[in-house]
C-alpha positions as CSV (number, residue, x, y, z in Angstrom):
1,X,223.2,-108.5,-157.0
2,X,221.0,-110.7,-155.3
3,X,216.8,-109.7,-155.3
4,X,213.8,-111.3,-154.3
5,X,211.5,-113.8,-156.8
6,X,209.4,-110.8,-156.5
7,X,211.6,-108.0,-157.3
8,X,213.1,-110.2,-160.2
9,X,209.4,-110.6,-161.4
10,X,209.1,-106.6,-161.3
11,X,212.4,-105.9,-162.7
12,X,211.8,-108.1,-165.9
13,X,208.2,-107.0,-166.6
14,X,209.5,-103.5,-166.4
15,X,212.9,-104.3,-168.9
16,X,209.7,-105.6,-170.8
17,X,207.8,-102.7,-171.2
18,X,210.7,-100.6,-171.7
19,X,212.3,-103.0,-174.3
20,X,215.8,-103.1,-172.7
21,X,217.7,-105.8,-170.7
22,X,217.3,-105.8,-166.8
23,X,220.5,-104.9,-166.8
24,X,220.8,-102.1,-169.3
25,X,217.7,-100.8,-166.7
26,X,219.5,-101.2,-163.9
27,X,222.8,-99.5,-164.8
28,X,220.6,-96.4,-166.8
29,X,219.0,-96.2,-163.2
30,X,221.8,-96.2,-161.4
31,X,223.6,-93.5,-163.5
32,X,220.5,-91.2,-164.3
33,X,221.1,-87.7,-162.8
34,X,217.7,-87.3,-162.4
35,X,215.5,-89.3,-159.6
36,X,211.9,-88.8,-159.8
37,X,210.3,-88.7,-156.1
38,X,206.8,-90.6,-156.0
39,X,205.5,-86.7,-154.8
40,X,207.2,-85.5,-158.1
41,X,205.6,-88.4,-160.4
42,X,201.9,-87.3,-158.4
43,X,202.4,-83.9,-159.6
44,X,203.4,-84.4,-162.8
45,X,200.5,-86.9,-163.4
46,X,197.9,-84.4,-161.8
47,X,199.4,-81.7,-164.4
48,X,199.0,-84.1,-167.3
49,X,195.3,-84.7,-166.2
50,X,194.6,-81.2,-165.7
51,X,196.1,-80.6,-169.4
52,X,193.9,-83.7,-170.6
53,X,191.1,-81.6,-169.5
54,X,191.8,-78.2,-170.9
55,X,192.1,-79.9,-174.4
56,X,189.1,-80.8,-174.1
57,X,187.9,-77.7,-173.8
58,X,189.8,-76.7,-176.7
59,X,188.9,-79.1,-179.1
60,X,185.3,-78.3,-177.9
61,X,186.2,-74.5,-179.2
62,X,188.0,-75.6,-182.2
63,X,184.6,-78.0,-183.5
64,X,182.3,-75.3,-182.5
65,X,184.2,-72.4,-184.5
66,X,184.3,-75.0,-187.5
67,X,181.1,-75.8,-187.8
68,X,180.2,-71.6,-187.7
69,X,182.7,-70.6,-190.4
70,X,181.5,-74.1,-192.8
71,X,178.0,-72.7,-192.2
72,X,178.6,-69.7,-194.3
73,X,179.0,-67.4,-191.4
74,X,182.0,-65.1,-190.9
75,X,184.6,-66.0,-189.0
76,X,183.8,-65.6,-185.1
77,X,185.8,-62.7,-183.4
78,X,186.7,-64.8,-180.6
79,X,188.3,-67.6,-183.2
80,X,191.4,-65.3,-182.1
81,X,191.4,-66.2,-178.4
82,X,190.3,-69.9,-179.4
83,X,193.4,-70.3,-181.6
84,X,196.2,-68.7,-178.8
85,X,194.2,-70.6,-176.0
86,X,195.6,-73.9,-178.5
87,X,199.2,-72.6,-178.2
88,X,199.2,-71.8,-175.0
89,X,197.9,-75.2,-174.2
90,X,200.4,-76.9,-176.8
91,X,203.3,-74.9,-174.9
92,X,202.0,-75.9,-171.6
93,X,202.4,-79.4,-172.8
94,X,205.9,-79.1,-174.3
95,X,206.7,-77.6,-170.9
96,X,205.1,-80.6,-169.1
97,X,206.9,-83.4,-171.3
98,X,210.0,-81.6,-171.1
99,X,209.8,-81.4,-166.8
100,X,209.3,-85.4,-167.3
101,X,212.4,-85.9,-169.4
């Protein structure tokens, strides 16, 4: 297969950063059953960002309901809906990762 000085240069940084051989890339390429569209990779990568942002908010909940119950208080009412906003975020996640796979 004959490429470009260029396209050599990409193909061998990328066998880099995925610790394979340019050709072990090339043939897992050319037999995946799955092709990623760049529209596909946008959407995934604005759903990662969007979940980067809700665990924010989470751990944000998490460190506020902390410092209340090592204050001595009781334990908030709404540590509930705190704790099952986590999982729903951790399963949004797993559901995320497992789209990219």
């Amino acid at each position: 297969m004959w490429v470009t000085a260029e396209e050599e240069a990409a193909l061998v940084a990328r066998a880099a950063r995925e610790k394979v051989t340019v050709p072990n890339l090339l043939l897992t390429a050319a037999l995946s059953e799955a092709s990623e569209t760049p529209t596909e990779r946008k959407a995934a990568m604005a759903e990662l960002m969007a979940i980067h942002t809700l665990l924010a908010r989470v751990s944000n909940n998490v460190n506020q309901i902390a410092r209340h119950a090592n204050a001595g208080d009781e334990f908030p009412q709404d540590a509930k809906a705190a704790l099952a906003y986590v999982r729903e975020v951790a399963m949004r996640i797993d559901r995320t990762i497992e789209g990219l796979m």
